[in-house]
Every structure is written in structure tokens, then in C-alpha cells.
C-alpha positions in Angstrom: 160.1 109.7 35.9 161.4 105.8 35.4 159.1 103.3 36.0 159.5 99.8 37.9 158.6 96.7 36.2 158.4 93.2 37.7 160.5 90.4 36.3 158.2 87.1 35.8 160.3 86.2 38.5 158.9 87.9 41.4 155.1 87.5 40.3 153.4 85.9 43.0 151.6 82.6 42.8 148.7 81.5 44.9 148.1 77.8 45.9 145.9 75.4 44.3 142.4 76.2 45.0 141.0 73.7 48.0 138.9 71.2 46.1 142.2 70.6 44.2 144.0 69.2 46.5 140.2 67.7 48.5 140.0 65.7 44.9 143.6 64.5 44.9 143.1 63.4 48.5 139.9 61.7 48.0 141.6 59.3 45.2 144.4 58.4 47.3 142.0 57.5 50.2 140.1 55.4 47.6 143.0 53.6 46.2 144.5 52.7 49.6 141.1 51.4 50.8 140.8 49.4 47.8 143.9 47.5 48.3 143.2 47.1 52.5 139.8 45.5 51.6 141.4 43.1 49.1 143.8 41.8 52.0 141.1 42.1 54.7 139.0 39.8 52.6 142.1 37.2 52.0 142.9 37.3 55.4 140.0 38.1 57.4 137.0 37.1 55.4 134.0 38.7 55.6 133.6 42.8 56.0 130.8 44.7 57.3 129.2 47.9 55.6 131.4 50.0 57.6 134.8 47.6 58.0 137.9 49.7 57.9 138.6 49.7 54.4 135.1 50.4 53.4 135.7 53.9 55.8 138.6 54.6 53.9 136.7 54.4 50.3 133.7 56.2 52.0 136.2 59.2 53.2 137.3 59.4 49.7 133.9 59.5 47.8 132.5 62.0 51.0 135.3 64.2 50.8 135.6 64.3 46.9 131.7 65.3 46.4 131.5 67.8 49.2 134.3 69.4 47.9 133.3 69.2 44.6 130.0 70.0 44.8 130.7 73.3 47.0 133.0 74.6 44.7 129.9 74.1 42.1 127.5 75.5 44.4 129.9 78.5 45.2 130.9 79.1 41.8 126.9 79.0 40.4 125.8 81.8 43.3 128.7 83.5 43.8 131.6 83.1 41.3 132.8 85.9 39.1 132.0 86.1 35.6 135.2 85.4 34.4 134.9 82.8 36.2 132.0 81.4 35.0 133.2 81.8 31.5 136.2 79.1 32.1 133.6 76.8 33.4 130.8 74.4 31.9 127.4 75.1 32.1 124.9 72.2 32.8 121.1 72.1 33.2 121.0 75.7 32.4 121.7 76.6 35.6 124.9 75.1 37.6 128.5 76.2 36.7 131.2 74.1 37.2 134.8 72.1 35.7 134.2 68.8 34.3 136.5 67.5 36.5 134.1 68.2 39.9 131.2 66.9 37.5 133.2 63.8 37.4 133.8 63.6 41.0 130.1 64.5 41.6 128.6 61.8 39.5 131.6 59.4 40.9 130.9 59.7 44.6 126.8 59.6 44.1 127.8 55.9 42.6 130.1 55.0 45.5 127.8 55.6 48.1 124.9 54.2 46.1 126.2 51.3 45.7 127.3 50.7 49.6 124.3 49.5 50.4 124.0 47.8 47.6 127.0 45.5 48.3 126.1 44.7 52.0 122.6 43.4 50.7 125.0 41.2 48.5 126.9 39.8 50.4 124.0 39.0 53.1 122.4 37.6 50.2 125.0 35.5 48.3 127.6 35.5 50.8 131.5 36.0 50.0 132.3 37.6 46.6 134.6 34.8 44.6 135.5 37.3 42.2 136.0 41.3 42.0 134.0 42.2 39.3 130.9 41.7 41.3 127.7 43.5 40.5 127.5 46.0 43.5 131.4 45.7 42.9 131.4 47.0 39.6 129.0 49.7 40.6 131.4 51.0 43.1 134.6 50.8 40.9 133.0 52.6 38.2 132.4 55.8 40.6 135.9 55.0 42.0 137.3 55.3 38.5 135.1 58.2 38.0 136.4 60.2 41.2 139.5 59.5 40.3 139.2 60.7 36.6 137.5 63.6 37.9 140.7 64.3 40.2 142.8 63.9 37.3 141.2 66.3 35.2 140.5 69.0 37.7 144.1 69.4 37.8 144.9 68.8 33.9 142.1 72.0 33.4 144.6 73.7 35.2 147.4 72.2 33.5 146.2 73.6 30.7 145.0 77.2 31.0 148.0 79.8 30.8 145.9 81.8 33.2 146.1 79.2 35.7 149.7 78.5 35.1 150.7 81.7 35.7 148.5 82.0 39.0 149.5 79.2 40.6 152.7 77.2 41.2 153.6 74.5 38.1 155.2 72.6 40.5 152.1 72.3 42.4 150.4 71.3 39.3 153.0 68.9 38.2 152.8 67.2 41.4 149.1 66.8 42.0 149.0 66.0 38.2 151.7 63.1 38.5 149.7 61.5 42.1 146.5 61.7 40.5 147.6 59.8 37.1 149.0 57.1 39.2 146.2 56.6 41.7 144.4 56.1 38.3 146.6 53.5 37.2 146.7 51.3 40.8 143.0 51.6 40.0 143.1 49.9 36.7 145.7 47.1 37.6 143.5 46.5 40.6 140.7 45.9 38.2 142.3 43.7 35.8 144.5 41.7 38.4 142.9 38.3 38.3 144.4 38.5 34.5 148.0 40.1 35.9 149.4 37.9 38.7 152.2 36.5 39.2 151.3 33.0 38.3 150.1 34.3 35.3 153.6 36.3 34.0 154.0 33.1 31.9 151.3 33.3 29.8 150.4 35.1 26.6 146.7 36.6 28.1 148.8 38.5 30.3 150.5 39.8 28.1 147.3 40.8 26.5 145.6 42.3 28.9 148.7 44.5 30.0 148.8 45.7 26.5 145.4 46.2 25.7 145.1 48.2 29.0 148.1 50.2 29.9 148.8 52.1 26.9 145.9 54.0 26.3 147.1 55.7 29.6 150.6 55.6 29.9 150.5 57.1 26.3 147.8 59.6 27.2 149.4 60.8 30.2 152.7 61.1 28.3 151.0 63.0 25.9 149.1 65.4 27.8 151.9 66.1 30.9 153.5 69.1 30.7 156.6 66.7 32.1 159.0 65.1 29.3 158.3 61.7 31.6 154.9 61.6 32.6 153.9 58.1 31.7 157.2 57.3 34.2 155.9 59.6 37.1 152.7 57.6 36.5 154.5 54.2 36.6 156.8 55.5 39.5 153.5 56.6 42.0 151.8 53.2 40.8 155.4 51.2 41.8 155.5 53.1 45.2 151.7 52.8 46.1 151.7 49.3 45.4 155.0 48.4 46.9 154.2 50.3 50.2 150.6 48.6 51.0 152.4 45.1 50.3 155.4 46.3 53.3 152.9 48.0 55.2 149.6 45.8 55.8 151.8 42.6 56.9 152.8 44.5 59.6 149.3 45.0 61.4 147.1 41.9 63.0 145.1 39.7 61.4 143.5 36.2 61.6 140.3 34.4 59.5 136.7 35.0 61.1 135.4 33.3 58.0 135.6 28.8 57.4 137.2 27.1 56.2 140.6 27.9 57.6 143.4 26.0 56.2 146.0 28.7 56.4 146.2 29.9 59.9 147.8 33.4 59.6 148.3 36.1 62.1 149.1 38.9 60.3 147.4 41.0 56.8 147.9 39.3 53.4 149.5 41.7 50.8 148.2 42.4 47.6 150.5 41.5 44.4 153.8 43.6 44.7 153.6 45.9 41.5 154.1 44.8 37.9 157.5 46.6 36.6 155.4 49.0 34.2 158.2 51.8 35.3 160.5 50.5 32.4 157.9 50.4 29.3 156.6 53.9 30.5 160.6 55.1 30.1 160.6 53.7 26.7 156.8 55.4 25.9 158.0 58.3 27.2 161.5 58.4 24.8 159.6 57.2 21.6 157.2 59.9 22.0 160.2 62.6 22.6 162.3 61.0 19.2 158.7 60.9 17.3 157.3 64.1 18.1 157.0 64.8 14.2 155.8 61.4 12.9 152.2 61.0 11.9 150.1 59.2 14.7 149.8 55.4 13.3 153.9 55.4 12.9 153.6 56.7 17.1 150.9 54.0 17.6 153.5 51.2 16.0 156.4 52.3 17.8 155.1 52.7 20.8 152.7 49.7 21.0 155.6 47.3 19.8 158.0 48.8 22.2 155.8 48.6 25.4 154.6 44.9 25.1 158.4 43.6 24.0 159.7 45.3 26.5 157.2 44.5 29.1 157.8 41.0 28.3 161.5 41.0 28.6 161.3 42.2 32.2 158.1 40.6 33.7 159.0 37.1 32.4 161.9 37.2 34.1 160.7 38.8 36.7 158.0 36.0 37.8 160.8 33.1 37.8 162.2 35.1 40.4 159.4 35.7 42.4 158.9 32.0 42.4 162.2 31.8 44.0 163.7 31.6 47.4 164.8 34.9 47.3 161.7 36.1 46.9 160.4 34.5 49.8 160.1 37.5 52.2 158.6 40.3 53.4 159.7 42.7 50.5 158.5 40.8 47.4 155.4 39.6 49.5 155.0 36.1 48.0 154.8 34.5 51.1 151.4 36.0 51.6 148.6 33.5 50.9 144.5 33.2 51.2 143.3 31.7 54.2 141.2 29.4 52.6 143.7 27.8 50.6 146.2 25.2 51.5 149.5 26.1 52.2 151.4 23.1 51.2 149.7 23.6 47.6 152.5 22.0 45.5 152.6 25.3 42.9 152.9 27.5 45.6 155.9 28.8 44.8 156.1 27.5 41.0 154.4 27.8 37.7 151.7 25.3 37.3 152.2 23.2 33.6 148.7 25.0 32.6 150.0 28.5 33.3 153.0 28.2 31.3 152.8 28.7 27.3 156.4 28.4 24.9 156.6 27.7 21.4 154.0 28.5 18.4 151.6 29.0 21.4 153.5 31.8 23.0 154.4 33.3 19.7 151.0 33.5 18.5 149.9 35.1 22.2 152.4 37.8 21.8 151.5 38.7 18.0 147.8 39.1 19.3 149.5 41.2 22.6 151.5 43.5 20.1 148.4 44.3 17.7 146.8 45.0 21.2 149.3 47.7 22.2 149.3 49.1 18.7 145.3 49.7 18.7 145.7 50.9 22.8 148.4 53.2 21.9 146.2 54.8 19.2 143.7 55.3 21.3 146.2 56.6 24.0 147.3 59.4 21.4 144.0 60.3 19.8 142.8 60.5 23.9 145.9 62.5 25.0 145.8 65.3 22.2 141.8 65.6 24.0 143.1 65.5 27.6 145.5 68.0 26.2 142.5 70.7 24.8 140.6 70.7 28.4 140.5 73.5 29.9 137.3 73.6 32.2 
């Protein structure tokens, strides 16, 4: 009597489990609301505790700890041993991926630290910066959800069992939107340092560098994709580039004094840095160097994505002081309320924002060493990111 075998072919795959795709969710609603409550703040002014945006963060940190902490809950009283055995036990009793921890811890932060910021600001009145105190609060349990989101699905990544369970594409996918939700999150964080009247000096050169590669490097490292660090860059280019076209479009005007620029519409946020062309070359380097010991990968790939960063952006912000830049594309027509729109650098670099010479030279030396020390840490983190499997 023959028997029938299946091909790998015809083995069928389930979907993602829920809280997957709940997490993913959860840090896209986060970094859209991020974004509308920087433009409702430079056009409107003042927010309430439960303004639009602020909704839009709370639906992310809601949604990301119920989901997470039901799959806990449901995998502590009622998961299978095997189960249980690809998770991580805490406090001797709970069972649960490090990934929902994340998310847990993340969205207890979040909604702490609502209130928090709404006593601020009825304290102290209008934030001046974003790192605020209750700020800072609430963008480390964003960062933390999002994290959280990112390793959920890289557990998954990672286990065989899983990969043969459910689909890789599904994987790959919710892997690539949850990297770059991750990285919006981190330019949003350092953008005061990474305008556009900034391209023309050497701190932002630093900054860039000492921030990006740990995770472009990382991600390129851990995906199962030849080009992750680009997926990253491209769902970072397309976020960003999408609230800038999409905000201007909706109603807006200043309930907030002064008012020197009388608008009518949203203000958009900075239209994304061009990271999509260092994270090709990261992405290469780390294909040719696959077989070179870490420090010659940490050189390569820390030289390559500050040089080539600068031969793009630099350019790049001389055009986007330009006419042609001037429209609703670009965005840099888009200006605070509170600030005078005949300001004579408007649309120029100011003589303090512009560095050449032994100053700039110097600048990018310290920027290189930067990405050389990021991009070490980027490896040594993406061969961990690599080993989770919980």
C-alpha cells in the first residue's frame, strides 16, 4: 500500500495570532498621533487631555496593553505547555513573550503620564520644547510599545516553529512596519537637532550618526530580508511624507496669542530626512561583509552611512530652501503661528547655521567616529535581536 506525502508546498499556515497584528496597530496609531499633535500644537496651540491627537496615542497604548496583557492572562490560565515553554516566566507566576512585557510596561507609562502632562501644561503653560518632563514620560512608553511591537514579531521571526506555522510574508511585513514606526519615533525625538535649517551643520550630522545606525544596522542584521534597514527607511520615508501631504489638507487656525502667522489650514511636520539611501548602502556592506570580523563591519558601515548621508542631505537642504520647494509636496511653506512670516531666513540658511572649512571638517570626523561606535553597537544588538525567541 503507497503512501501520500505532503510537499512543504501544500502545508497550511495559519495567520498571525491577534495581539500580533493589535501591537503593530497600536504603534502606527502612536506614531501618527505623535506627528498630528506636533502640527496641532504649531498651528493650533494649546491641546486638551483628550485633543484628537492625544485620542490617537491613547488608542494605541489601550489597544496595545489589552491585547497584550490578554494574551498574558490567557496564556498563564490557559495556554498549553508547550506553550508555556516558548514563553518567559515572570514573578513566578505569569507567562508571557517579552515583546507583550514591553508593550505592557509601555502602555502603563503612556497612560500614566496623561495626566501628568495636562497638570503641566495648566501649570507651566505651552511646552517650548519636546523633551518635556511628562513628555519624556510618555515617549519612553511610546518607544517601549513600539519595541515591544517589534519584538513580538521578531520572536516569531525567529522560531522555525513559528515560521512554518504561519505565513513569512506575514512576518516580513508586520516586521518591516513595526521597524519603521520605530524609526519615525526616534527622528521625532531627536528632530530639534535634524531640521532642515540645520542640514548645514556638523551637529546634524552628529546626531544622525550617532542615532540611526544602531538601528538601521540592527534591523539589517536581524531581518530575515537582504534589505531590511531599506524597508525600514522606506516605511519611515512614506509615514513621514504622507502626514506632511495629508494634515495641510484639513482646517486649522491659532486659539493660542500671539498670532503673527494667520493660517487656515494644519502645519506639517519636517518632510523625511533621505535615510532610504544610507540604509541601501548598510544593507550592501553588510551582504559583501558577511565574513569580516565585527570592528571591520562597524568601520565600513559607520564611514559609509555618515559620507553618504552627507552627500545627499546637504544638498538636499539647499533645495528645500528653494522655490521649488515652496509647495505642498516638500511642505516648507508650513510655519509656527507664533512666528513671523516675513522672517528674513525663512527660506535660507541663517550665517550661524552654516559651518565650511576646518569647522565642518572637524564636525564630520567627530560624526564618522559617531557612526563607527553606533554601528557597533547596531551589530553586537542585532546578533541579540537575532537570538529572541520568546
Amino acid at each position: 500500500m503507497s503512501t501520500i506525502t505532503l510537499s512543504p508546498s501544500h502545508t497550511t499556515t495559519r495567520t498571525l495570532p491577534v495581539y500580533i497584528y493589535a501591537v503593530v496597530f497600536a504603534s502606527f496609531c502612536i506614531t501618527v498621533g505623535l506627528i498630528w499633535d506636533i502640527s496641532w500644537h504649531t498651528s493650533i496651540g494649546r491641546d486638551g487631555l483628550f485633543s484628537p491627537p492625544h485620542l490617537a496615542t491613547y488608542i494605541g497604548a489601550i489597544t496595545s496593553g489589552l491585547f497584550s496583557g490578554y494574551y498574558v492572562l490567557r496564556l498563564t490560565f490557559a495556554g498549553r505547555s508547550e506553550e508555556k515553554q516558548q514563553s518567559i516566566n515572570f514573578w513566578k507566576v505569569f507567562y508571557g513573550s517579552l515583546g507583550a512585557l514591553f508593550c505592557i510596561w509601555g502602555a502603563f507609562a503612556m497612560i500614566t503620564s496623561a495626566p501628568f502632562d495636562d497638570w503641566w501644561h495648566n501649570t507651566f503653560g505651552l511646552d517650548v520644547q519636546i523633551l518635556s518632563p511628562p513628555h519624556t514620560v510618555l515617549l519612553l512608553g511610546m518607544i517601549t510599545i513600539q519595541f515591544g511591537a517589534m519584538v513580538s514579531v521578531m520572536a516569531l521571526q525567529n522560531r522555525s516553529s513559528a515560521v512554518n506555522t504561519y505565513s513569512a510574508k506575514a512576518i516580513s511585513w508586520c516586521f518591516m512596519l513595526s521597524s519603521g514606526f520605530l524609526l519615525v519615533m526616534l527622528f521625532t525625538i531627536a528632530s530639534e537637532y535634524l531640521g532642515r535649517y540645520a542640514m548645514h551643520k556638523t551637529l546634524f550630522y552628529q546626531v544622525a550618526s550617532g542615532l540611526f545606525p544602531l538601528f538601521l544596522v540592527a534591523i539589517s542584521r536581524a531581518s530575515t530580508s537582504k534589505w531590511g534597514a531599506t524597508r525600514m527607511a522606506a516605511v519611515y520615508s512614506i509615514v513621514m511624507a504622507a502626514m506632511v501631504w495629508i494634515l495641510p489638507i484639513f482646517h486649522a487656525e491659532p486659539k493660542l496669542g500671539p498670532v503673527f502667522n494667520h493660517i487656515t489650514h494644519y502645519q506639517a511636520f519636517h518632510f523625511p530626512l533621505l535615510l532610504i539611501f544610507p540604509a541601501l548602502v548598510i544593507d550592501w556592506l553588510n551582504q559583501r561583509l558577511q565574513n569580516q570580523k565585527p570592528i571591520v563591519k562597524a568601520l565600513a558601515l559607520g564611514v559609509a552611512f555618515t559620507l553618504v548621508l552627507f552627500a545627499v542631505q546637504w544638498p538636499f537642504g539647499d533645495f528645500l530652501t528653494t522655490e521649488y520647494a515652496r509647495n505642498w509636496f516638500f511642505g516648507t511653506t508650513s510655519w509656527y503661528f507664533g512666528a513671523d512670516p516675513a522672517f528674513q531666513y525663512r527660506y535660507a540658511f541663517a550665517p550661524y547655521n552654516v559651518e565650511d572649512g576646518t569647522v565642518l571638517a572637524t564636525g564630520l570626523t567627530i560624526a564618522v567616529v559617531l557612526g563607527i561606535l553606533s554601528s557597533w553597537l547596531g551589530l553586537t544588538w542585532g546578533r541579540w535581536m537575532k537570538s529572541v525567541k520568546r
